[in-house]
C-alpha positions, 0 to 999 in steps of 0.5 A: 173387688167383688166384695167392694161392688157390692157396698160402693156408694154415691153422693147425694145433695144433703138435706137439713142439718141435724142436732148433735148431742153435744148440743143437748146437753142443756135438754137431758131433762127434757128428752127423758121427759119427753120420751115418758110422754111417748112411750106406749109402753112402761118405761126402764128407769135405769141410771145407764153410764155405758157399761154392760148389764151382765157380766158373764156371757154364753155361747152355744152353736146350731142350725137354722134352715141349714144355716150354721148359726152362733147364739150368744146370750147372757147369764142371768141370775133369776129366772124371771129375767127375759132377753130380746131377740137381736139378729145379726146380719154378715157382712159379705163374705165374712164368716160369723166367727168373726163377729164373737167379740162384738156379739158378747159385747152387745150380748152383755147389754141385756140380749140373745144374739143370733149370728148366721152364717148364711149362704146364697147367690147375687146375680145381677144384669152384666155381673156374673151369678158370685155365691158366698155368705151373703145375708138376705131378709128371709133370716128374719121370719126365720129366726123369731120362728126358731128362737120362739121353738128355742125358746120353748124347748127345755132342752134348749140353753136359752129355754125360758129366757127369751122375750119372743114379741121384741126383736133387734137387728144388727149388720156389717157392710153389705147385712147392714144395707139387708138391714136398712131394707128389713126396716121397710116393706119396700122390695130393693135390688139384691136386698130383698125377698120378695115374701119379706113383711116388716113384722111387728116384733121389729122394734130397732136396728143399728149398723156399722159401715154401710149404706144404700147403695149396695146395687151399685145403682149411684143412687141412694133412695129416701128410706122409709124406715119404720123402726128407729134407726141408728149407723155407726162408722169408722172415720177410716173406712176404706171400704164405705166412704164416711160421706157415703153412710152420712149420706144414708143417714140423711135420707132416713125419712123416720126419727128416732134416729142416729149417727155415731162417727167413730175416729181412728176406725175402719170398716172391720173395726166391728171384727175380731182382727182387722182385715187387709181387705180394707187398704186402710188401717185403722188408727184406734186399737182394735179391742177399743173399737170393736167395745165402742161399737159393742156399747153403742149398739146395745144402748141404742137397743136397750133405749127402744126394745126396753125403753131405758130411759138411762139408755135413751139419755146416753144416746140421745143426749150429751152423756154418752158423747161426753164421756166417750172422746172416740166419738161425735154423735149427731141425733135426731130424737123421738117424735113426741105424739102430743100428750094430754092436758094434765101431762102437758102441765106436769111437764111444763112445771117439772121443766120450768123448776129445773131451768129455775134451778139451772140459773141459780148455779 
């Protein structure tokens, strides 16, 4: 019951209705033409289908600030190859072994996965003080401090493998509301820490089966999210309402962002093995949920902390949706910054010969 407290959720008037990527099947082009325009950054020229990058996944244990912590990174074959930083935030009372399955999953899409066990105590007017593991904003100074000592240090297993100026988040339930505020710089009742910046290596975050109200307050506020943004739920979760993570997307103020509905799942279909402590069981076996969630969640951060744009397309065109008939997704893509004169006249001819050839077939 304690657990549930923490995640329940109201309803709010919803807002403008947003594309799906079943709609943009006819605009593949023109997205990934648009995000060339808008990247800051050289841009990955992948022809991502879907399937993990690396093949061969490894896991080493140690402590953060006393927090016991699971790393899981991929093998590579060169020394020249670098991986993000992703930060995985628990759900309430769920042990970070848990989550093995789904970090090597999103581990072999290219990144180091840190998952913390992190203890600490909610207290709240009229509800007694409950300690257990709870995630809190402070991991994520904590973890760029460590991973960069990690990855500095030769005895370390990732020496050398890291990418230390990109960072992802990752949550489940209530570490995915923690997440939804680290996106901010907004203090929230229970999610935050009063010292916590938005720092600048942040790049992305996707989560599963949570919202914003995780105060119980019945209100859901407008979220100022700075980063991209992406929420994936079960349409069996008995824990976070479906409507009530749709709900949250809708107050997302900041595109890029995404909403991937995921059938036949409930709120532990990110875990190792369901759990009882969702009355509702899932239809969709286990294994295939836990890789839906796994690979959505890796090209969503691959599309942002690496600009991949074969990644961008899976997630914010039709490819992705088309080719996975356990999902519905609904997207609402990149803000374009307007490009210059001759990159407006390059795109304009490359768009206008594409639709030229569309018609002749």
């Amino acid at each position: 019951m304690r657990n549930q407290l923490l995640i329940r959720i109201f309803h709010l008037p919803m807002q403008k209705a947003i594309i799906t990527s079943r709609s943009l099947s006819a605009k593949s082009l023109t997205g990934t033409l648009l995000l060339l325009t808008s990247m800051a950054s050289p841009a990955i020229a992948t022809s991502f289908a879907g399937a993990p990058i690396f093949t061969e996944v490894n896991q080493y244990s140690t402590f953060i600030d006393d927090d016991p912590v699971d790393i899981y990174y991929p093998v590579v074959s060169s020394s020249d190859e670098s991986t993000s930083i992703v930060l995985l935030f628990q759900g309430a009372l769920v042990d970070k072994a848990d989550y093995r399955n789904y970090a090597e999953i999103v581990s072999s899409y290219g990144f180091t996965v840190v998952v913390p066990n992190n203890e600490r105590t909610l207290s709240a007017p009229g509800v007694p003080p409950f300690s257990g593991l709870f995630p809190e904003q402070d991991q994520v100074k904590e973890v760029l401090e460590f991973m960069s000592l990690e990855n500095a240090n030769s005895d370390s297993p990732v020496s050398g493998l890291l990418n230390t100026d990109l960072l992802g988040l990752l949550g489940h339930s209530f570490g995915g509301a923690v997440g939804i505020a680290s996106t901010q710089d907004n203090c929230f009742f229970i999610l935050c820490t009063e010292s916590y910046r938005l720092p600048e290596e942040l790049k992305a975050a996707i989560f599963y089966g949570t919202n914003f109200d995780a105060a119980n307050t019945g209100i859901i506020p407008p979220i100022s999210n700075e980063v991209p943004t992406g929420l994936i739920f079960g349409t069996l979760d008995g824990v976070a309402p479906p409507a009530e993570t749709v709900e949250t997307f809708e107050q997302l103020l900041n595109p890029p962002k995404v909403l991937i509905e995921l059938e036949g799942a409930n709120h532990y279909g990110i875990t190792n093995e369901d759990s009882f402590r969702d009355p509702v069981r899932p239809t969709l076996e286990q294994a295939v949920t836990t890789e839906t969630i796994g690979r959505w969640s890796g090209a969503f951060l691959r599309a942002h902390l690496l600009n991949d744009i074969g990644a961008w397309n899976y997630v914010y065109t039709s490819l992705g949706d088309e080719a996975d008939g356990n999902v519905k997704v609904t997207a609402a893509p990149v803000s374009v910054p307007e490009p210059s004169v001759g990159v407006v006249v390059m795109l304009a001819g490359l768009l206008g010969t594409a639709l030229t050839r569309r018609r002749k077939f």
